[in-house]
N, C-alpha and C positions, 0 to 999 in steps of 0.2 A: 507607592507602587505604580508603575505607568499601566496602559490598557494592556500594551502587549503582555510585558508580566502578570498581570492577573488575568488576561485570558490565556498563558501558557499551564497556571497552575490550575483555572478551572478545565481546560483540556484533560492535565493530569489527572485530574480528581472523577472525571468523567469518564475517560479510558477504565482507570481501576476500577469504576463501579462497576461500569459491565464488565469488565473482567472477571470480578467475582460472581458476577450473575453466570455468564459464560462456562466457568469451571466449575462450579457446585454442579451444573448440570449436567457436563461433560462425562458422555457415555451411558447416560439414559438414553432412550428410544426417543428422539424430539416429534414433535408438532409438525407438519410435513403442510405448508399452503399451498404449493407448487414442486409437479414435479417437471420438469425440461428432458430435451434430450441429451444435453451437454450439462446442463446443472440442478440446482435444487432451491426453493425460496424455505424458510423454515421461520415460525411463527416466533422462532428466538430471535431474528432477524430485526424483525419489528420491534419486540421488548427491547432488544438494545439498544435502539437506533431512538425509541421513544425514550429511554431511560438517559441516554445521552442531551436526547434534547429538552429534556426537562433543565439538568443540569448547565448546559447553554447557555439556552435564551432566560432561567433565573436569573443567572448574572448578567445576560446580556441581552434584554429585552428587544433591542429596536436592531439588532442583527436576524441575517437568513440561515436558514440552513438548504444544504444541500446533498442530499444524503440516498442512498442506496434503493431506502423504502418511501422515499419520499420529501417532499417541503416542505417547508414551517416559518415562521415568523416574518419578518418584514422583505419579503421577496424585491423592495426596493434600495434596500441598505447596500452601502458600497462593501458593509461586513459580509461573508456571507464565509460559514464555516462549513466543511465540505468532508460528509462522515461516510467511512465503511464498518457499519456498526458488528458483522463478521466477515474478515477477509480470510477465505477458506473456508467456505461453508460448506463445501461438498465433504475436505477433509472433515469436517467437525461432525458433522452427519455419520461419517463410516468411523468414528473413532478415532481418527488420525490424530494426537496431539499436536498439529501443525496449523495455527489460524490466528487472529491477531485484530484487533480494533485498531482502526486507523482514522486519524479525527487532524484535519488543516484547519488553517483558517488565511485568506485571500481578502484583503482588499484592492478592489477593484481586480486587476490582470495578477496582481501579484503575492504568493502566498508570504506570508509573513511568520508561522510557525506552524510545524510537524508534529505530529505525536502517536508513534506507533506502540502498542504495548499486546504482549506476549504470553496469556494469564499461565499456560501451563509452566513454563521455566522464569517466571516473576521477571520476564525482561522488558524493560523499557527507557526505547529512544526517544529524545527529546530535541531539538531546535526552533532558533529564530531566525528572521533574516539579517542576517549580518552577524550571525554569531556561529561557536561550536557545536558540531552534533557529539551528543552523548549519550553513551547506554550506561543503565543505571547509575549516573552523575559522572561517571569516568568518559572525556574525550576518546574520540572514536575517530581513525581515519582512514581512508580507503589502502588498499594493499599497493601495497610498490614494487608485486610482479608486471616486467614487462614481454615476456617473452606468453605468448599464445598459448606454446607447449606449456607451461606451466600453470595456466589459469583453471578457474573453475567457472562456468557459465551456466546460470539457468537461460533454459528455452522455453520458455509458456507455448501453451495451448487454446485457443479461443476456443469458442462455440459454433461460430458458422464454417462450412463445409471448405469456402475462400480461405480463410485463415487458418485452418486446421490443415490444408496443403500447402498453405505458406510456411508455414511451422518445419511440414515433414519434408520439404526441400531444404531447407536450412538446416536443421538436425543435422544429417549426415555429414554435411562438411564442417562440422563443428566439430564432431564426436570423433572426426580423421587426426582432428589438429588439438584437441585439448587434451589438458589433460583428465581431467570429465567434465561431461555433462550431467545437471540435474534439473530434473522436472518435480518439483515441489510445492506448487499448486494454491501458494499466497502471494501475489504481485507485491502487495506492503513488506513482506518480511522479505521477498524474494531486493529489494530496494534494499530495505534496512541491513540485508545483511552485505549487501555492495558496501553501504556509509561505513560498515565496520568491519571488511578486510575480508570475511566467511566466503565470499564469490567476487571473481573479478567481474563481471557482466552479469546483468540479463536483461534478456531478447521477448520480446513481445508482440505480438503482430496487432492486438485489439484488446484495450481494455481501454478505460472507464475513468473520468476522472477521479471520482471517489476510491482506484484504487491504488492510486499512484502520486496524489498531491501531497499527502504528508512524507513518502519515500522522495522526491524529486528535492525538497529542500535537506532534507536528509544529506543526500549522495552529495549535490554540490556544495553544503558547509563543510561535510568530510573532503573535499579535494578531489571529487568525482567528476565527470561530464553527465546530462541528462540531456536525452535529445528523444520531442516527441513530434511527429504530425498527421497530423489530421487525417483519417481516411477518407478518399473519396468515393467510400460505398457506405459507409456511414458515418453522418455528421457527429454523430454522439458517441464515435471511439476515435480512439486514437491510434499510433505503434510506436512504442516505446525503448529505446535502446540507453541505458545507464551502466558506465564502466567507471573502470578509475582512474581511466586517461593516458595509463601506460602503454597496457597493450593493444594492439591495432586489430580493431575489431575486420569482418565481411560483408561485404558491402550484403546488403538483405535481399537482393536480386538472387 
């Protein structure tokens, strides 16, 4: 077995555990660490992200992590796996069944494999670099609508007041020209579901790399483009725009 394969499968094995942690508890009243204006921190947050990293750095001692609630292991390794141990926490909070653990892993600049999983509908995608994306072992590949009219586009919404007008300028001229839009409130699943055909785009103005590194190799093994840079009002997000290459997106002005 090479490193990549057994770090693909202890990703897998990691994803499903908190998954099951995630759903046993899904729709109890959770643990509440933080409340924000725009989001919520939730003490499951941490359980998963600690639970994930157990499972890790066991097999993978002398790697980093990089993770939502925090650091761990060899902050010097060129490894460094890169976790969103709840993406859609807000959903998971009000009940939503829409939320997803999201777990990379990068050496050096470049991720090397994805792994999104799904606990409420038992879905999960899976790739490496240079390989097929698949959900639940079946290849998955982006939709081959090219015409606008007929696409489906998530739009995210950030947090700060900037990005949340960036957002609702963009809206409108999406919602003239598609044929919907959706605001579904997991950047990972919002990605994974571009890898496998469910949306032709989505739009981003500021997220995080832990919520977009395991969806980014995703979209391009499925035959996708992923275009992200850097904000210049803050160095620790980015905007993110992943299609399938067909349709011709608007310019985000």
């Amino acid at each position: 077995m090479t490193e990549i394969s057994a770090a693909l499968e202890t990703a897998i094995h990691a994803a499903r555990e908190a998954g099951v942690l995630l759903k046993s508890k899904f729709g109890e009243v959770p643990d509440v660490n933080e409340f924000h204006a725009h989001d919520i921190k939730l003490a499951l947050d941490v359980e998963s992200q600690e639970m994930i990293t157990k499972r890790l750095l066991g097999r993978f001692p002398d790697h980093a992590i990089f993770g939502e609630e925090g650091l761990a292991g060899d902050q010097s390794s060129e490894w460094q796996w890169i976790v969103d141990p709840i993406d859609g926490t807000v959903n998971y909070f009000y009940g939503v069944p829409h939320y997803c653990i999201s777990i990379a892993l990068r050496r050096g600049d470049e991720i090397q494999l994805g792994v999104i999983y799904d606990p409420q509908r038992d879905e999960l995608w899976q790739t490496v670099k240079g390989g097929e994306s698949l959900l639940n072992g079946r290849v998955v590949r982006v939709s081959e609508r090219t015409q606008l009219s007929d696409a489906i586009v998530s739009i995210g919404f950030s947090k700060s007041k900037a990005t949340i007008n960036a957002g609702l300028q963009l809206l409108p001229k999406y919602v003239e020209r598609v044929r919907k839009c959706r605001m579904m409130g997991s950047a990972a699943l919002d990605l994974a579901y571009v890898a496998c055909g469910r949306f032709d785009a989505y739009i981003e103005q500021s997220v995080s790399l832990w919520d977009v590194a395991a969806g980014k190799l995703l979209v391009e093994n499925a035959g996708g483009i992923f275009e992200m840079t850097p904000r210049a009002d803050n160095p620790d997000k980015i905007s993110v725009r992943a299609w399938n290459g067909k349709v011709e997106l608007l310019p985000n002005e």
